[in-house]
Jmol script that loads the backbone (N, CA, C; Angstrom):
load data "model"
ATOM      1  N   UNK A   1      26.086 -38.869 -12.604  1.00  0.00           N
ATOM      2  CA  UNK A   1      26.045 -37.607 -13.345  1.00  0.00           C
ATOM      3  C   UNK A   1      24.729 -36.885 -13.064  1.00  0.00           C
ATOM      4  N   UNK A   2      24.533 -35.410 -13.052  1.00  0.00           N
ATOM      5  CA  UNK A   2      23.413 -35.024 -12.687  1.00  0.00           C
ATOM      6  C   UNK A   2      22.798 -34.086 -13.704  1.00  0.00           C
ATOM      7  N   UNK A   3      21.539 -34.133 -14.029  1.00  0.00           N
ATOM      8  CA  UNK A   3      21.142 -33.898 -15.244  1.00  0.00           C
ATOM      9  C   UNK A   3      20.817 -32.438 -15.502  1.00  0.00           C
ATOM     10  N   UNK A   4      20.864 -32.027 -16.158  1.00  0.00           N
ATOM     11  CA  UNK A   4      21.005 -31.016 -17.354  1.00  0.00           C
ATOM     12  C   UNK A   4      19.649 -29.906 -16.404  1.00  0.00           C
ATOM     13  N   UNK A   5      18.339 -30.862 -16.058  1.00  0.00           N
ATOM     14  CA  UNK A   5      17.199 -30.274 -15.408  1.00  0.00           C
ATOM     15  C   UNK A   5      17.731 -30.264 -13.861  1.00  0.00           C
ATOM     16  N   UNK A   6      18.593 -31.070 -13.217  1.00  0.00           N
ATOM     17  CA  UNK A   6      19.110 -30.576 -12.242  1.00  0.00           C
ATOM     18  C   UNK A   6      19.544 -30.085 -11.992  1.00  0.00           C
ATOM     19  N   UNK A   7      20.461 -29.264 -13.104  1.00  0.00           N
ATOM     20  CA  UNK A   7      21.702 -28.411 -12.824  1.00  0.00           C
ATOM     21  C   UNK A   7      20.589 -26.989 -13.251  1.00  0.00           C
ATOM     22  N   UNK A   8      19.748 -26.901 -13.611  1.00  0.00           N
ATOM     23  CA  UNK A   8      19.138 -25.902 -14.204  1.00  0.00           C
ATOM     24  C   UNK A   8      18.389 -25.363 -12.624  1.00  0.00           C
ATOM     25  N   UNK A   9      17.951 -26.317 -12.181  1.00  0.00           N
ATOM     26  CA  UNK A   9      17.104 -25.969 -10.909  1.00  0.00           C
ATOM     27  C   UNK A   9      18.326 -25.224  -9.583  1.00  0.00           C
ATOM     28  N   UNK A  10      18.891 -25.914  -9.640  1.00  0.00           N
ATOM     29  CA  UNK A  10      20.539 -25.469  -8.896  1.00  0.00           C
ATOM     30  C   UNK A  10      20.912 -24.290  -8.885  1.00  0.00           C
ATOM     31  N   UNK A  11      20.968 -23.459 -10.722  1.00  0.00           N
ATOM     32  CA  UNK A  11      21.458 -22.653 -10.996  1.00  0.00           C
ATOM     33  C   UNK A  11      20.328 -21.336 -10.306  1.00  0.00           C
ATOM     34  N   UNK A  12      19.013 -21.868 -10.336  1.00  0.00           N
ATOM     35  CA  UNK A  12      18.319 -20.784 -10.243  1.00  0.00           C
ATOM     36  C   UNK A  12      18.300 -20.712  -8.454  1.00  0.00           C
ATOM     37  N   UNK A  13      18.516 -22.274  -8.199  1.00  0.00           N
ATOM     38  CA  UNK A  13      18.429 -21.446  -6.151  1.00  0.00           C
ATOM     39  C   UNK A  13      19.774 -21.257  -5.860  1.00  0.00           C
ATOM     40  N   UNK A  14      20.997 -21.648  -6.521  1.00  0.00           N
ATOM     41  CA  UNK A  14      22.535 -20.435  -6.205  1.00  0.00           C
ATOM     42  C   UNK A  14      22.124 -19.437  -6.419  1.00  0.00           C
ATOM     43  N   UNK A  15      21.419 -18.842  -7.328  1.00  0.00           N
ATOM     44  CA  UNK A  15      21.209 -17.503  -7.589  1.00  0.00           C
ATOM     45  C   UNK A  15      20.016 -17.023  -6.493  1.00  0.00           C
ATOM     46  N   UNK A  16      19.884 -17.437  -5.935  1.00  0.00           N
ATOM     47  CA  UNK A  16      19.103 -16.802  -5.129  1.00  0.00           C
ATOM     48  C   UNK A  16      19.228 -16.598  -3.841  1.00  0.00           C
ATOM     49  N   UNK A  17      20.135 -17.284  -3.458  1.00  0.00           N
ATOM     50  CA  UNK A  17      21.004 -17.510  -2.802  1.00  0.00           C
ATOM     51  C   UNK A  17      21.745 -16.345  -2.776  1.00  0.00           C
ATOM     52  N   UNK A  18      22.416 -15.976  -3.436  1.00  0.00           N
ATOM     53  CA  UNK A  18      23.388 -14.754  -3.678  1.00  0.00           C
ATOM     54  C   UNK A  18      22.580 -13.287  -3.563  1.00  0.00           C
ATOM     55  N   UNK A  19      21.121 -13.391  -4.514  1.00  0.00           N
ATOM     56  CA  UNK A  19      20.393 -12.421  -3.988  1.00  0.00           C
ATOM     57  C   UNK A  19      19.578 -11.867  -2.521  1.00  0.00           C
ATOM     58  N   UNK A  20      19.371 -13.280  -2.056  1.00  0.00           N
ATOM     59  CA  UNK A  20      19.100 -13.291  -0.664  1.00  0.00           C
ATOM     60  C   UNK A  20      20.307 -13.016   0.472  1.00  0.00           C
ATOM     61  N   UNK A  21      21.575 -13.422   0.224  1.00  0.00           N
ATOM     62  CA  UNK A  21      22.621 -13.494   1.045  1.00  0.00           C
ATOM     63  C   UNK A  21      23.544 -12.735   0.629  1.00  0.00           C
ATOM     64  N   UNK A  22      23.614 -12.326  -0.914  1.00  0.00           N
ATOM     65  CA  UNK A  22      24.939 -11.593  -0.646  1.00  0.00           C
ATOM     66  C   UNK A  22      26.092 -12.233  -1.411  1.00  0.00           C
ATOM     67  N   UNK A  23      27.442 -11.635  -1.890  1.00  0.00           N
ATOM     68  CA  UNK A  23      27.825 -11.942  -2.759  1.00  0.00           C
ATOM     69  C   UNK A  23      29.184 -13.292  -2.048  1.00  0.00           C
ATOM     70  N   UNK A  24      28.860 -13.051  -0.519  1.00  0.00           N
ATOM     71  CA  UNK A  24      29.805 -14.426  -0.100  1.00  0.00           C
ATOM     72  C   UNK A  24      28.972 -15.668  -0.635  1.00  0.00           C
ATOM     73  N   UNK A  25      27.830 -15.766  -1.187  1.00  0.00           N
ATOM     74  CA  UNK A  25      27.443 -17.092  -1.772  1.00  0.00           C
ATOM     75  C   UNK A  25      27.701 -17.275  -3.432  1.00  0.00           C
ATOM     76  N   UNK A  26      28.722 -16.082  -3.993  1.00  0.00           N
ATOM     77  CA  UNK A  26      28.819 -15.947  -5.510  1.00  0.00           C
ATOM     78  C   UNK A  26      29.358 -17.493  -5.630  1.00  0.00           C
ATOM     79  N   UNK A  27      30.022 -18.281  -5.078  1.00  0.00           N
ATOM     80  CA  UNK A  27      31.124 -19.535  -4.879  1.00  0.00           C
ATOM     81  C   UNK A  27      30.532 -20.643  -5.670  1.00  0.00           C
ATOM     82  N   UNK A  28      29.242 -20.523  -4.686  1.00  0.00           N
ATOM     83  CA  UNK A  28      27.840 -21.838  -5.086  1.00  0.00           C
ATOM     84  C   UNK A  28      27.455 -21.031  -6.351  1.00  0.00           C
ATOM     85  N   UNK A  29      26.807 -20.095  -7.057  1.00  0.00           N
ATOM     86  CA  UNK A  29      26.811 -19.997  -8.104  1.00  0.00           C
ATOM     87  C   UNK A  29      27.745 -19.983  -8.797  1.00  0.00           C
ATOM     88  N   UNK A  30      28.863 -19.880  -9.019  1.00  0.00           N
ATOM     89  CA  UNK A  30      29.966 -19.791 -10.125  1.00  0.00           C
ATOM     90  C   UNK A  30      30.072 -21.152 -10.143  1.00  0.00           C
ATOM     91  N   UNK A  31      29.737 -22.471  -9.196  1.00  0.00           N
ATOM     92  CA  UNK A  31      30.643 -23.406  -9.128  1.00  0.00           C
ATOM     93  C   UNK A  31      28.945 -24.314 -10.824  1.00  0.00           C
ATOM     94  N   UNK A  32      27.558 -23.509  -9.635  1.00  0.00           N
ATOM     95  CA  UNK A  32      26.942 -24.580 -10.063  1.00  0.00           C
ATOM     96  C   UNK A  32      27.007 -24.014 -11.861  1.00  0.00           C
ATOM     97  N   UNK A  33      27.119 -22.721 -12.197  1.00  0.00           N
ATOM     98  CA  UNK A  33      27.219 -21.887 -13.385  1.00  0.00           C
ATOM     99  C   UNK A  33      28.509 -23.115 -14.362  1.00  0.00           C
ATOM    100  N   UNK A  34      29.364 -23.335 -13.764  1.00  0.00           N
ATOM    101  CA  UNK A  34      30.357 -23.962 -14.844  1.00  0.00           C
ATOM    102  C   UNK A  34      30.100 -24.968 -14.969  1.00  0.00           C
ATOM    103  N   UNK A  35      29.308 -25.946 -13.960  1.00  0.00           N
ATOM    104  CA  UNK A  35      28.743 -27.442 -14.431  1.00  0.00           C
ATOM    105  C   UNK A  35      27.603 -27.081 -15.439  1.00  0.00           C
ATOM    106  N   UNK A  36      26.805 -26.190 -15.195  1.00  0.00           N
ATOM    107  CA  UNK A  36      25.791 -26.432 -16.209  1.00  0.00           C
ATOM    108  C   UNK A  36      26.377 -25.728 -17.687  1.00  0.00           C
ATOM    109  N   UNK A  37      27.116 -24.881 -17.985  1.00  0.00           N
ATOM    110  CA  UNK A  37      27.913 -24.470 -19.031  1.00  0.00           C
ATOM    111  C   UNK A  37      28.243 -26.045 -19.249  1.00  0.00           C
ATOM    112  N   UNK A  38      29.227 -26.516 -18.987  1.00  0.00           N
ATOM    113  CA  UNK A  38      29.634 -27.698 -19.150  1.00  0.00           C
ATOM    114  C   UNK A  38      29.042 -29.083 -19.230  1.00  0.00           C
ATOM    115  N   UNK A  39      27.924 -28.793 -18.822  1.00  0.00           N
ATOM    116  CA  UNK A  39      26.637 -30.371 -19.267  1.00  0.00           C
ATOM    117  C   UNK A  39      26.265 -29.710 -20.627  1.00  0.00           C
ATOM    118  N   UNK A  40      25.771 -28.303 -21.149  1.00  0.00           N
ATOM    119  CA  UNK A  40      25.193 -28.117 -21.730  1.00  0.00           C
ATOM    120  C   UNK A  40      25.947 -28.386 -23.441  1.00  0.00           C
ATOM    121  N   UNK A  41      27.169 -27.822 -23.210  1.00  0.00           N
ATOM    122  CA  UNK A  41      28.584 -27.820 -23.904  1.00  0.00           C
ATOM    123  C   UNK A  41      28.506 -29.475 -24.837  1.00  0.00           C
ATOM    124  N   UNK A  42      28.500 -30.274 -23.605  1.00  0.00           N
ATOM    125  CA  UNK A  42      28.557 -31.952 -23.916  1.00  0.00           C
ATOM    126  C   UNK A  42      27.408 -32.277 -24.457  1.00  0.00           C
ATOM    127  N   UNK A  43      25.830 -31.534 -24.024  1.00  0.00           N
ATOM    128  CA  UNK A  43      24.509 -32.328 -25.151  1.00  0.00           C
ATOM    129  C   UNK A  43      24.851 -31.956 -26.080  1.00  0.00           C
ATOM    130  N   UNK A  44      25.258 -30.670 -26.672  1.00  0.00           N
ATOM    131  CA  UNK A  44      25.489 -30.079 -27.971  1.00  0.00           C
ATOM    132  C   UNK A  44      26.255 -30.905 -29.029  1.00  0.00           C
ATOM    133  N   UNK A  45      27.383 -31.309 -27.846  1.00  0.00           N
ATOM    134  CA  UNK A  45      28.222 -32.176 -28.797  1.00  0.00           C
ATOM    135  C   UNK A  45      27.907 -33.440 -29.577  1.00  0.00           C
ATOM    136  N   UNK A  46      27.283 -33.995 -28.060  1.00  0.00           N
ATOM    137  CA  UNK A  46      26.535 -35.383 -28.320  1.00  0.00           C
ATOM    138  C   UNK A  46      25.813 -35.285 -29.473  1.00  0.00           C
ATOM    139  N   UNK A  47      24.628 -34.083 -29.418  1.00  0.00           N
ATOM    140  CA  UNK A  47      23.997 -33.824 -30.816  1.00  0.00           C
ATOM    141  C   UNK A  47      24.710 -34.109 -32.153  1.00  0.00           C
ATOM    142  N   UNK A  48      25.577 -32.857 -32.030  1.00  0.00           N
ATOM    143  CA  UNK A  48      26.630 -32.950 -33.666  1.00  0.00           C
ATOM    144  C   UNK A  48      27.071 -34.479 -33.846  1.00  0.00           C
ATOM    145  N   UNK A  49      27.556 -34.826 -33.185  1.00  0.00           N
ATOM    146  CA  UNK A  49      28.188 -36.588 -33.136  1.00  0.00           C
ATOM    147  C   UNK A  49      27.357 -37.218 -33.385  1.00  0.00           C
ATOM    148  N   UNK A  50      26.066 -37.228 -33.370  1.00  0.00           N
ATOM    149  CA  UNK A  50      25.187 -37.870 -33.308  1.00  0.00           C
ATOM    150  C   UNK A  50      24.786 -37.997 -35.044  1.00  0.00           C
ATOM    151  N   UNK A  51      24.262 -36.312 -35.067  1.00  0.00           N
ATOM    152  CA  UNK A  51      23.851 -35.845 -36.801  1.00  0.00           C
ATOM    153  C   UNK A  51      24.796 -37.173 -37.693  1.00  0.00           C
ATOM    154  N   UNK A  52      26.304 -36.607 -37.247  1.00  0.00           N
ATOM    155  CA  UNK A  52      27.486 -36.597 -38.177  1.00  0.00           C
ATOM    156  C   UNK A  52      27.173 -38.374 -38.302  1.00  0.00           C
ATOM    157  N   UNK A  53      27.126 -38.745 -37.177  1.00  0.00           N
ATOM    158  CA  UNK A  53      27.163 -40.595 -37.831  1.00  0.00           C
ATOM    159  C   UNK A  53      25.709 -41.095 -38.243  1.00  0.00           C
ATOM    160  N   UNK A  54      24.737 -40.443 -38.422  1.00  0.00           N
ATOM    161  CA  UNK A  54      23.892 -40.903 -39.155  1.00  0.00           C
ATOM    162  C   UNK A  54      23.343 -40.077 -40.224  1.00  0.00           C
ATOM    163  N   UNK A  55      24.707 -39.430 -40.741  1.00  0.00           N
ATOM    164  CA  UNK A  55      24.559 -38.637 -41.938  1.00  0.00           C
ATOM    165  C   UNK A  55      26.340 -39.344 -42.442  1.00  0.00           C
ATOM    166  N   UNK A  56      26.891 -40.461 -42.801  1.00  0.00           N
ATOM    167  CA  UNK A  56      27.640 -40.047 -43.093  1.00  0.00           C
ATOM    168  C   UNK A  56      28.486 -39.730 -44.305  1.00  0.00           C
ATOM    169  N   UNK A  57      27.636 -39.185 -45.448  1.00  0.00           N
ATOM    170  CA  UNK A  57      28.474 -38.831 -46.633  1.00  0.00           C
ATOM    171  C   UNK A  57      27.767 -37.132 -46.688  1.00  0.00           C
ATOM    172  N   UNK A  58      28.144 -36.574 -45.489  1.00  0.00           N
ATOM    173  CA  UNK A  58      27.900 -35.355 -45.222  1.00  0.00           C
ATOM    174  C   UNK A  58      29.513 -34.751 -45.838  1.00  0.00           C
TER     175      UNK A  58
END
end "model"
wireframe off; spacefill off
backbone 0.3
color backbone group
């Protein structure tokens, strides 16, 4: 799995990528854009799940 700071670093050279090259590289950003949506999605969760079982007469 690749981490949350990897996908962050990714996101910023797809994007630059696209600014340097042009919108035939939109691919590599959209692709690396939905993994990091989607790592970020899952810490959040992990969080709440987390709260919820060591709170539990919430």
């Amino acid at each position: 799995m690749v981490s949350i700071t990897d996908l962050r670093k990714a996101h910023y050279i797809s994007a630059k990528l696209v600014e340097k090259f042009g919108p035939d590289y939109l691919i590599f950003f959209e692709r690396v854009d939905k993994e990091l949506i989607e790592a970020e999605k899952k810490q959040d969760l992990m969080k709440v799940a987390l709260e919820i079982a060591n709170h539990p007469n919430n």
